[in-house]
KOLDOMI-202712 format. One record per residue (C-alpha): residue number from 1; x, y, z. Coordinates in pm, 1 decimal, padded with zeros to 6 digits. Layout:
REM KOLDOMI-202712
[site NUM; [X; Y; Z]]
...
***
This chain:
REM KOLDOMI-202712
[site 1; [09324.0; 08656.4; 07078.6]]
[site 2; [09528.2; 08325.5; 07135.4]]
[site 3; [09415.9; 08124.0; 07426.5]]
[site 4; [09644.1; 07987.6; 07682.0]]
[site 5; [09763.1; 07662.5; 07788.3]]
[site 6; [09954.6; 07565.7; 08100.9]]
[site 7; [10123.3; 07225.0; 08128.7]]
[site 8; [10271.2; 07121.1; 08462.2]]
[site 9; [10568.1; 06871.4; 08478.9]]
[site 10; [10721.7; 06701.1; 08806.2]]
[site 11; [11113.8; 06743.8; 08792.2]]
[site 12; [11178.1; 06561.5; 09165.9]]
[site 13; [10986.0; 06688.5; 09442.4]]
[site 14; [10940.4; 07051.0; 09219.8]]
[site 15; [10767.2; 07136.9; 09000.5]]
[site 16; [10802.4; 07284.1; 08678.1]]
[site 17; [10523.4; 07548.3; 08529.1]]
[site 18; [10495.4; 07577.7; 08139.6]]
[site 19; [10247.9; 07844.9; 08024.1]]
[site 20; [10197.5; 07840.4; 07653.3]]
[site 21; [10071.1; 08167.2; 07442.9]]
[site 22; [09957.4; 08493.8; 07590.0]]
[site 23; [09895.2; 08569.3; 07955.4]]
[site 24; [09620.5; 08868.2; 07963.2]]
[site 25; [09355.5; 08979.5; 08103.7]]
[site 26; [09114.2; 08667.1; 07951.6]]
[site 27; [09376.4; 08446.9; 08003.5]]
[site 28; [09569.9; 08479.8; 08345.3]]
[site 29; [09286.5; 08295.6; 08542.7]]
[site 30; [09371.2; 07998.6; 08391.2]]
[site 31; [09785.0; 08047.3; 08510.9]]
[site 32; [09605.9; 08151.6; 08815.0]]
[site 33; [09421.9; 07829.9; 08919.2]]
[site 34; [09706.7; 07607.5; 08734.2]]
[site 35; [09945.8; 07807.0; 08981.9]]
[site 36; [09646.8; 07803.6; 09283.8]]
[site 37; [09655.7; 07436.5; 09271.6]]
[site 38; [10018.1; 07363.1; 09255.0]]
[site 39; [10084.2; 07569.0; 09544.4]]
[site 40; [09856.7; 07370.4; 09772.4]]
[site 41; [10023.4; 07100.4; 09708.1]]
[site 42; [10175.4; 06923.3; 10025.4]]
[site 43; [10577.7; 07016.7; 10008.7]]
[site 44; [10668.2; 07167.2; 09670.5]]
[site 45; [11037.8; 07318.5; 09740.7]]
[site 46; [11060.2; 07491.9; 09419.2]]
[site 47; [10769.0; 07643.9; 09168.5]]
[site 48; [10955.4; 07704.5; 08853.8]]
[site 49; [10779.1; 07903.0; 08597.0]]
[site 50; [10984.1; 07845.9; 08181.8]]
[site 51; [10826.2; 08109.9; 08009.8]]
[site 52; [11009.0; 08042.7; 07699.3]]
[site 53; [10644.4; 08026.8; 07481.6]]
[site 54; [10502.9; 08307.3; 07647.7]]
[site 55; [10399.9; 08544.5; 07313.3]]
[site 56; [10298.3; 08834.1; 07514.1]]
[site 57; [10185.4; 08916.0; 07850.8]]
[site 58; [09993.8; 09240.1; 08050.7]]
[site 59; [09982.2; 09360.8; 08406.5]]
[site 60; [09689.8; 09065.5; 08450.7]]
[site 61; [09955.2; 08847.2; 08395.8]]
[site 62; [10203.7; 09040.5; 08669.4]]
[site 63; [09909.6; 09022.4; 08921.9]]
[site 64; [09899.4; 08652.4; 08885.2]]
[site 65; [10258.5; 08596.3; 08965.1]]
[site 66; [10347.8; 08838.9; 09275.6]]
[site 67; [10068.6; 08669.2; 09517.6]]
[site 68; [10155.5; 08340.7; 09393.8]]
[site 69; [10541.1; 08393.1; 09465.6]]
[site 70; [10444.1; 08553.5; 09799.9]]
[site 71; [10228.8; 08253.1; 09887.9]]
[site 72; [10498.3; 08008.9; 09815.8]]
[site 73; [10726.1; 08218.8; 10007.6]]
[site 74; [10493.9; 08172.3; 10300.0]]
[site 75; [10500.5; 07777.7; 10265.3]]
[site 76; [10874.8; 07799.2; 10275.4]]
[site 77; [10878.0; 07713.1; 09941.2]]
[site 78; [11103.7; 07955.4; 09630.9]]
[site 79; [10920.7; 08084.7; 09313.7]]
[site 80; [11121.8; 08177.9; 08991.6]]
[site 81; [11028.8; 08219.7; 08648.7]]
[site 82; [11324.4; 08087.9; 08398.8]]
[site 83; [11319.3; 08149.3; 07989.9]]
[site 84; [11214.1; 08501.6; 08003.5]]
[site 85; [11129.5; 08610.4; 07671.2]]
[site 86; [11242.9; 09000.0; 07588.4]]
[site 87; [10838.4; 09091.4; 07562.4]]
[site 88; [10786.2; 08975.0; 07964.1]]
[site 89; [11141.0; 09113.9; 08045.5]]
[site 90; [11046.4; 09468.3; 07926.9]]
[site 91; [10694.8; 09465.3; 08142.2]]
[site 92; [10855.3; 09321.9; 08440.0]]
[site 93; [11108.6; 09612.8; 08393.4]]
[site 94; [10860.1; 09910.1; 08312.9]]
[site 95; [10648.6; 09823.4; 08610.1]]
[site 96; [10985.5; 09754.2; 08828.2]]
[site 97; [10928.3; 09425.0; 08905.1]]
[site 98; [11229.6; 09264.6; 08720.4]]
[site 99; [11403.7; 09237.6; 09031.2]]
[site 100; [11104.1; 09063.5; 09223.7]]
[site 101; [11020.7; 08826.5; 08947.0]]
[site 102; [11365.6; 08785.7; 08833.8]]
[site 103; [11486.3; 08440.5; 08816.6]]
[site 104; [11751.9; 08341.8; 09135.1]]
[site 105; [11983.6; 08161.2; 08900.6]]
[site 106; [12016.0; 08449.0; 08690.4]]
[site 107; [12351.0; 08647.0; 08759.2]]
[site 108; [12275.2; 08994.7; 08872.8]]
[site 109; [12252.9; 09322.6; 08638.2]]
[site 110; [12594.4; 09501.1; 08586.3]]
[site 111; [12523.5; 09898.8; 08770.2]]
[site 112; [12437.6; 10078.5; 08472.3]]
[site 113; [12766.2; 10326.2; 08437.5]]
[site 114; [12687.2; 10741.7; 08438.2]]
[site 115; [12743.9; 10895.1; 08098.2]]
[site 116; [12821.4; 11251.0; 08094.8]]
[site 117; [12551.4; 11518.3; 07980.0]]
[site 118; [12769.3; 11598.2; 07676.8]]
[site 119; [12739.4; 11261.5; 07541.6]]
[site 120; [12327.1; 11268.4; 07572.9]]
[site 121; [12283.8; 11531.8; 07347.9]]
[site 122; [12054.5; 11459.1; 07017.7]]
[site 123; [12233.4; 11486.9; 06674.1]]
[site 124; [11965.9; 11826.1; 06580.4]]
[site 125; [12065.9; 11992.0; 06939.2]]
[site 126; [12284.3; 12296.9; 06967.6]]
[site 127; [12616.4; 12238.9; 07058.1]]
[site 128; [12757.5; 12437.1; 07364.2]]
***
């Protein structure tokens, strides 16, 4: 079990979130009141979240981040997360939350094109 660490850096009038290790189901109450007590702070624009040395996070770590994001919705504020490493993009995706967690500066997803049925087939299938 690695423990985590959270620093928190001023970059103008935002701030800038930098959780270090992995965020699970011992760890994401400390993200939590790192993130509780940056949000109450008196006009933060922007809450930006680099998860560039995240090793590995869980759904604990998912349930930290959507009522934080909704909260700093509700002070007018935005909420991204930035540097997301392939292990937090796959659980945002397989829960379907890459889209609400997503990053806004990130350009959005091509439409994934249809391939036809023939094409799908595995290599020890029948052919038709």
């Amino acid at each position: 079990m690695m423990w985590l660490e959270v620093a928190v850096e001023a970059d103008g009038p935002n701030a800038v979130i930098r959780p270090c290790g992995e965020i699970d189901l011992t760890t994401a109450g400390i993200l939590w009141d790192t993130l509780d007590r940056v949000i109450q702070q008196v006009a933060i624009p922007k809450i930006e979240i680099n998860m560039c040395d995240v090793s590995f996070m869980d759904c604990a770590g998912v349930r930290t981040l959507i009522p934080i994001k909704q909260h700093a919705r509700e002070q007018g504020g935005t909420f991204v997360l930035t540097h997301i490493p392939p292990v937090v993009e796959r659980l945002l995706a397989a829960v379907g939350l890459d889209h609400e967690l997503e990053p806004c500066e990130r350009p959005p997803k091509p439409p994934l094109r249809s391939v036809p049925t023939e094409l799908l087939a595995w290599p020890w299938s029948t052919s038709r």
